[in-house]
N, C-alpha and C positions, 0 to 999 in steps of 0.2 A: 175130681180136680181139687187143688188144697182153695179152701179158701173158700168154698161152696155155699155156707152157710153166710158168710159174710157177702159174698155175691149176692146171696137174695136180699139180704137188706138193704144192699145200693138200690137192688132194683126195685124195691118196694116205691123207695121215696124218687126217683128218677120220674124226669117231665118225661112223656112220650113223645118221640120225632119221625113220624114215615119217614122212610126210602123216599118217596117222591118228593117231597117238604125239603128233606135235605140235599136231593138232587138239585133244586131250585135257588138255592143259598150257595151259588157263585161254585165257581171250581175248588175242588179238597188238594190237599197235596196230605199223604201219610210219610212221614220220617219213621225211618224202621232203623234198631240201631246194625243189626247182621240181616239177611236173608234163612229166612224164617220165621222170624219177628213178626212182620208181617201178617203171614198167615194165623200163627197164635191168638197175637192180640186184636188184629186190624181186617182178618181174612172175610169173616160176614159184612162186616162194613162194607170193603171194598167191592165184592159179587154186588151186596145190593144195591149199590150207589152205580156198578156199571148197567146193572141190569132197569136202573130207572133211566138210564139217559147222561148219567151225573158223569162231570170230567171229572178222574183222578189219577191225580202223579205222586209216583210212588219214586222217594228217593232212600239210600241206603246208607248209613253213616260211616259202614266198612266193607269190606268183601267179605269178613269170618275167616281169613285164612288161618285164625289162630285154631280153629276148631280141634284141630289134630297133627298137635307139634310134634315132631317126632318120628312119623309115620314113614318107615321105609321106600324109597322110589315117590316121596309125595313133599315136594316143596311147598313154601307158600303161596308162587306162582301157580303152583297145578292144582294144590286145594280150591283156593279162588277161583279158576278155573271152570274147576267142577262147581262149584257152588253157582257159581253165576247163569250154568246151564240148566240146574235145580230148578234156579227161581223163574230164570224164562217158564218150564212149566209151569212151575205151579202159579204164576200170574196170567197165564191163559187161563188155566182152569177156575179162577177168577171172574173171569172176562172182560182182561185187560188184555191189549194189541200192543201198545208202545213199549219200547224197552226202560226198564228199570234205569231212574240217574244216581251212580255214584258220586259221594264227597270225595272218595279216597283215602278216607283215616285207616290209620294202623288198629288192626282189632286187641284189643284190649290196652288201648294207650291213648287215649281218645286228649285233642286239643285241649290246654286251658282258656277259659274266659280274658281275653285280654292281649292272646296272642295274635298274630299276622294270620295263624292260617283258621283259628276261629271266626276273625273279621272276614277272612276271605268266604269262610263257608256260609256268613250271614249272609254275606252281598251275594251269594248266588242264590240263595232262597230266595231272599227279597227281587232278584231280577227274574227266576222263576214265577212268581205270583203277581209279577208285573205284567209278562208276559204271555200270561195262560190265563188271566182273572180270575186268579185264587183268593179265595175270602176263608175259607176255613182249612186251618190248619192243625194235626192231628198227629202225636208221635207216645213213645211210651213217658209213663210218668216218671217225677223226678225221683219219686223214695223209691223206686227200683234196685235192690242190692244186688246191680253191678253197674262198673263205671261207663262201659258204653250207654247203658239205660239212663244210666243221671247223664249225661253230658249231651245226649240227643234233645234231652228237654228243656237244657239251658239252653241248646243252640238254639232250636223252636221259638223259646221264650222271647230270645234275642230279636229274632226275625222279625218275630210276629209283633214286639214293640215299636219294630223301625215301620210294619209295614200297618200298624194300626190297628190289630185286631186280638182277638181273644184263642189263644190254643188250649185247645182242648185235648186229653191224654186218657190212652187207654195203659189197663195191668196188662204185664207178660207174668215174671217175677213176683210183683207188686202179689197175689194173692198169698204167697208163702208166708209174706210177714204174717206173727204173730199179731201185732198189733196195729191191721190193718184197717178193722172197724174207726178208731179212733183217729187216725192219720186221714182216714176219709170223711170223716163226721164234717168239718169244714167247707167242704168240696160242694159246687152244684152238679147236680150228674142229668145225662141225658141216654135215653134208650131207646134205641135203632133196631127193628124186630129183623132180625137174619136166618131166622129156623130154614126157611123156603131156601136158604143155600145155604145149608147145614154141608149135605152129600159135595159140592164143590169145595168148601172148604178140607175137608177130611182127606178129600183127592190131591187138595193143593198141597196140603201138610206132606202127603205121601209123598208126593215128587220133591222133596227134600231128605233123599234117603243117607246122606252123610250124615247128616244130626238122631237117623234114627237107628244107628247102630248098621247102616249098609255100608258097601262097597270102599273105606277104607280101613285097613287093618295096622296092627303092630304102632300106633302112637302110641309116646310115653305119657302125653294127656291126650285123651281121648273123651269129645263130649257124645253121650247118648242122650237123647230128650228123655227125661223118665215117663211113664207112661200115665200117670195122674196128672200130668202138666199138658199130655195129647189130648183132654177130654177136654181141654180150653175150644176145639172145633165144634161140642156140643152144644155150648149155651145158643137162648133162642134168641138172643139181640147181645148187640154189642153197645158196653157202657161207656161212658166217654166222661169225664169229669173235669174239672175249671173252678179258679177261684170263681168267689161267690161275687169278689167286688172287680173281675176280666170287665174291661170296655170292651 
């Protein structure tokens, strides 16, 4: 996976946090910014947090209909579609039961700070973790080079300032940078040991066969996961990171 070497030194200096410890710290909610994200950055988190007992809800900042503009006999209605039946699998294989909640942002055009439908997608996080007693909240980070990945974690930020708590972010992207050591030096980080559903994750990744080069053909952009970025299912805990001065 890129980024490997600089992986281990997060995790050197990272607090350790059981699965059960952090089962016990209120309900998670994971912001994901397309379906598959998820599983990448957040997929051992989420297996181990269901498999301790731990409520989590998994909402999604778009449908990915952009994945594969172009693509003969495949609008954006039917990629979405497809995509949304992906993730029902690979969220079982997880072991999660509830359906996935959409914001409904356009993928790769994601709301500004300050707009009507920004505010509106705060107010429903915050009435989400009003209504499900959510205390830790969890999406990708902001140096993310792409703009769904930054805009997920302002809106997070947002939430989680209205709703009083501290968001914590994991990498998708974030490993590619070159000067990610230093962009994390800052950060407190925490490690969640996920090995034990390694095989779950891996599964869940598969049932997202559109991003991995399946079943759609002929788009004029067309995303495949490259496969150094697949080995993201290997690591044996998932790291989570936060300002150092988060209330």
């Amino acid at each position: 996976m890129p980024g490997r070497r600089s992986w281990s030194r997060l995790h050197r200096r990272a607090q350790p946090l059981s699965p059960n410890e952090a089962a016990q710290r209120g309900g998670w909610l994971v912001l994901a910014p397309h379906p598959d994200d998820e599983t990448l950055g957040a997929g051992g988190l989420i297996a181990s947090l269901a498999a301790s007992g731990g409520a989590v809800t998994t909402v999604f900042l778009t449908d990915g209909a952009g994945s594969h503009i172009g693509a003969s006999g495949w609008t954006a209605k039917r990629v979405a579609g497809l995509r949304a039946r992906e993730l029902g699998a690979a969220m079982r294989y997880l072991g999660l039961r509830d359906p996935a909640i959409s914001l409904g942002w356009s993928d790769g055009s994601p709301h500004a700070e300050g707009t009507p439908q920004f505010e509106l997608a705060v107010r429903r996080l915050v009435a989400l973790c009003r209504a499900r007693g959510i205390r830790q909240l969890v999406t990708t980070w902001e140096r993310e080079p792409h703009c769904d990945h930054t805009a997920a974690a302002r809106l997070l930020r947002a939430a989680a300032r209205r709703w009083r708590v501290a968001p914590k972010f994991y990498l998708v992207w974030g490993w590619t940078l070159p000067d990610v050591d230093s962009l994390l030096r800052p950060m407190r980080v925490t490690a969640i040991p996920v090995s034990r559903h390694r095989g779950r994750q891996r599964r869940a990744l598969a049932c997202h066969r559109s991003q991995l080069g399946g079943r759609i053909a002929g788009a004029a952009e067309r995303f495949v996961l490259a496969r150094p970025m697949r080995r993201l299912t290997e690591l044996t805990h998932c790291l989570l990171v936060e300002n150092r001065n988060a209330t």
